[in-house]
C-alpha positions in Angstrom: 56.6 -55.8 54.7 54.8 -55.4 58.3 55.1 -51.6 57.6 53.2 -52.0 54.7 50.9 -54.2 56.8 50.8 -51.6 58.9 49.7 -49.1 56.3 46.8 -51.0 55.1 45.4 -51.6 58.0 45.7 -48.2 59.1 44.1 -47.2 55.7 41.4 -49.5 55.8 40.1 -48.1 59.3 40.5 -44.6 58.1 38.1 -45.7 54.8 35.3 -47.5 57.5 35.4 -44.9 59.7 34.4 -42.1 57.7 38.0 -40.3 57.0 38.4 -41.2 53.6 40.6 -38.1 52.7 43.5 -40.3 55.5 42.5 -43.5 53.6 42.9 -42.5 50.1 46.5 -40.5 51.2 47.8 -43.9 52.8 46.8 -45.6 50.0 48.4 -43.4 47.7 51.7 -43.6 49.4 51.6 -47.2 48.9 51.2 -47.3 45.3 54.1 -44.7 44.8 56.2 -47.2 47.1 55.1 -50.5 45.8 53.5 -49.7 41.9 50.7 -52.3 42.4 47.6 -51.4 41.1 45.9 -52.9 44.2 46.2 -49.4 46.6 44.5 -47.5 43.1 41.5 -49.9 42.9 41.0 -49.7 47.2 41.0 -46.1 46.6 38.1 -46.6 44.2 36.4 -48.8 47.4 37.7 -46.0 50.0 35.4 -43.6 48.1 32.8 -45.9 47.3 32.1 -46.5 51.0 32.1 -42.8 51.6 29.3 -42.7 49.0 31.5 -40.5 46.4 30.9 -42.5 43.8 32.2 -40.1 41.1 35.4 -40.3 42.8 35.4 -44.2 42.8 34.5 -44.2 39.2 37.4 -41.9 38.6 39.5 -44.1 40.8 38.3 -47.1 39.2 38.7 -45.9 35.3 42.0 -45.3 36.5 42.8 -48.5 37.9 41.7 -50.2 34.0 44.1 -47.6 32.5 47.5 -48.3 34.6 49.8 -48.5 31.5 52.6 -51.1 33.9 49.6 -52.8 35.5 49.1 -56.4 34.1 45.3 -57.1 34.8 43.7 -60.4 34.6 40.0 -60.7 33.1 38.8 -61.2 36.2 40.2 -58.4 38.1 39.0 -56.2 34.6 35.6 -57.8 35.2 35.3 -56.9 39.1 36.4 -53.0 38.1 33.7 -52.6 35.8 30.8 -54.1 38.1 32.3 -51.6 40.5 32.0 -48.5 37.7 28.5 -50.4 36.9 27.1 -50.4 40.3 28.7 -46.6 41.4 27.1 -44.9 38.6 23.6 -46.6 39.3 24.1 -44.9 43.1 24.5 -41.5 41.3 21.1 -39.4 41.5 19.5 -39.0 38.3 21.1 -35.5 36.5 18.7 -32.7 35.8 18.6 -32.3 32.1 20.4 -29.8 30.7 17.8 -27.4 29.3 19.7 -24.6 26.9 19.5 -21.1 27.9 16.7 -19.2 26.5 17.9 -16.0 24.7 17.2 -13.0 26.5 14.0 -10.9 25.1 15.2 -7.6 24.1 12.8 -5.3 23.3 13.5 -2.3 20.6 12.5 0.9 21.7 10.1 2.3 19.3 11.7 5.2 17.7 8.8 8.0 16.9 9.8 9.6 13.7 9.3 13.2 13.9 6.4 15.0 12.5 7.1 15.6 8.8 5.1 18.6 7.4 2.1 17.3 4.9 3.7 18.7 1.6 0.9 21.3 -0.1 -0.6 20.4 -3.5 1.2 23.1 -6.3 -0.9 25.5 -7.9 -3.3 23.7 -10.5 -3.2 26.5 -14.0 -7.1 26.9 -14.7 -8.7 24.6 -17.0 -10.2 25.0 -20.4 -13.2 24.8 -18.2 -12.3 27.7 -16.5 -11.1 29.6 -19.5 -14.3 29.0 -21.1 -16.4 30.3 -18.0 -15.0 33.8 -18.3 -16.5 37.0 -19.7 -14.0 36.9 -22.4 -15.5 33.3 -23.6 -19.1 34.1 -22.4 -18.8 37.0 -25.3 -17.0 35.0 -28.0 -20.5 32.0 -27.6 -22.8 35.5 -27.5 -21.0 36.8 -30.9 -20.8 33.4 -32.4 -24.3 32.8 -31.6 -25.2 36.3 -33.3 -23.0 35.2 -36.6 -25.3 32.2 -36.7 -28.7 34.0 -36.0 -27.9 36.6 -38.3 -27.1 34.1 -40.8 -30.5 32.8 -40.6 -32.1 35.8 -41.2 -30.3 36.4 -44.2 -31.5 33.2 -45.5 -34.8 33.8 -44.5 -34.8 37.5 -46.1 -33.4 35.6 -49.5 -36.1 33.2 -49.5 -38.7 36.1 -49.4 -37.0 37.9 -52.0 -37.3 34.3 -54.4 -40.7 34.1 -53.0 -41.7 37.7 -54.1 -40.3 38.0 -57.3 -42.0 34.5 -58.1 -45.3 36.5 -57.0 -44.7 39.3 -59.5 -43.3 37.2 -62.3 -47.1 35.3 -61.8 -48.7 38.8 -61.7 -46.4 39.7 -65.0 -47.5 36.8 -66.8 -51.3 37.5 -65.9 -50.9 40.7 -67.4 -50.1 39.2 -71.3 -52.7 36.5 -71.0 -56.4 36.9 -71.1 -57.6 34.9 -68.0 -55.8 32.7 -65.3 -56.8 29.8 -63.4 -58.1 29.6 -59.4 -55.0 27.3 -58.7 -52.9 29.8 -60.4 -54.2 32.7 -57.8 -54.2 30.6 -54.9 -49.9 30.2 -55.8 -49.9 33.4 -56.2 -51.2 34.3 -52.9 -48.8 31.5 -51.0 -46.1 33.0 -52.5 -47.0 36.4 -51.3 -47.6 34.9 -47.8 -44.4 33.3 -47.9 -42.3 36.2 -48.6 -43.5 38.4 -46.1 -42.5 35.5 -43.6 -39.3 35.4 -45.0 -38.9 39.4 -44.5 -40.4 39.6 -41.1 -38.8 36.3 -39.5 -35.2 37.3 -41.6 -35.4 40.8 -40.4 -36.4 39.7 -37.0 -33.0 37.3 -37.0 -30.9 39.9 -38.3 -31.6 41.7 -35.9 -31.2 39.6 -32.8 -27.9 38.2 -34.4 -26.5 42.1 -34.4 -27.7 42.5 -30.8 -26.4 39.1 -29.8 -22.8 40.0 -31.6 -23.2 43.2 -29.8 -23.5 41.9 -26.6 -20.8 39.3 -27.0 -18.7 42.1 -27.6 -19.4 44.2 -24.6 -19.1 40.7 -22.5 -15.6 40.4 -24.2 -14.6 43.4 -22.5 -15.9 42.6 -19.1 -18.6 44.5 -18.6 -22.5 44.2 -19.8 -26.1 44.1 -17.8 -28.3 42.9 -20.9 -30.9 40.8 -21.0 -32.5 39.5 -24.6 -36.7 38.6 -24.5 -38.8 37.4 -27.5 -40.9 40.0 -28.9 -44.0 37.9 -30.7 -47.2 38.7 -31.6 -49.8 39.0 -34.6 -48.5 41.4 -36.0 -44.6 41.3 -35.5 -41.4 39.0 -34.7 -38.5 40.4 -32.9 -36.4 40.5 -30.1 -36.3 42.9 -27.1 -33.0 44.5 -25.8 -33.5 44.8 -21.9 -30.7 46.2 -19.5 -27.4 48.8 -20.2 -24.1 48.5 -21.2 
């Protein structure tokens, strides 16, 4: 029993003066050689007067938990206002802030040059077609189809015109007298068919020289130019150039 004095005594100055590492073994010792929970909860003190409070709240946590140690409310109670007032002696704790995920940066890749892929051959157009010399000449001999066509009409419409000029002059011939109206006809229809055979004959024969030309423009080669030959006297066409 005085050896256990002894020991407490000697623990207690080693807690006071600053050894707390001697205070806490003693102690120790004693509660391996005596199981009372009295040496754990002056181990919590030991480290409480050393300011290592999280060790006294260890020590005093422990003390609470003894599984043989049979506690009374009020030694329960005077634990937990030591827990209370060691944890309100701790420094506040930084917060704990989560690590930020390191930026990484993607190398930009430069893709390599790619050749710009040329457009394919475009097969000429109609347009195209129609601009050659082949199509130039088919217009130029389709054109001289339908001139010529007119002419022929206008060379049948003299012909009517004339023989209704001589049928008048027939019937004058078995009748005694005619009218003024009847001679005044007679001379519009006269007129009228010499129009016909001049401006049909002038058609016909533009339309031969236009076939003509379209033609010699079919085969690729032509320097001929068409003018307008008019005057009071004739109508016709003039045929300018070489083919």
């Amino acid at each position: 029993m005085e050896a256990n004095q002894a020991q407490e005594r000697a623990a207690r100055k080693a807690c006071l003066s600053g050894d707390y590492a001697k205070g806490v073994s003693i102690l120790a010792e004693l509660f391996v050689d005596t199981r009372n929970p009295t040496f754990v909860f002056n181990q919590g003190r030991c480290f409480e007067q050393n300011r290592l409070y999280e060790d006294a709240i260890a020590r005093f946590e422990e003390y609470l938990n003894l599984p043989d140690a049979k506690l009374s409310d009020d030694d329960r109670a005077a634990a937990e206002k030591r827990i209370a007032d060691c944890r309100a002696k701790l420094p506040p704790r930084a917060p704990v802030v989560a690590p930020q995920p390191l930026a990484y940066t993607v190398p930009l890749t430069v893709p390599p040059a790619v050749p710009t892929p040329q457009p394919a051959p475009v097969p000429p157009t109609a347009a195209a077609v129609e601009s050659s010399p082949a199509s130039k000449g088919g217009r130029m001999r389709t054109a001289g189809v339908l001139v010529a066509s007119v002419g022929v009409a206008a060379l049948a419409a003299g012909v009517v015109l004339n023989l209704k000029a001589n049928g008048m002059v027939n019937d004058w011939r078995t009748k005694v007298s005619y009218t003024a109206s009847q001679n005044d006809q007679y001379n519009t229809y006269k007129t009228w068919s010499w129009v016909g055979y001049g401006a049909g004959a002038a058609c016909v024969a533009t339309g031969a020289v236009l076939f003509g030309i379209g033609v010699r423009q079919g085969a690729g080669s032509n320097t001929v130019a068409l003018l307008p030959a008019v005057n009071s006297r004739q109508v016709g066409a003039l045929v300018t150039g070489g083919f």
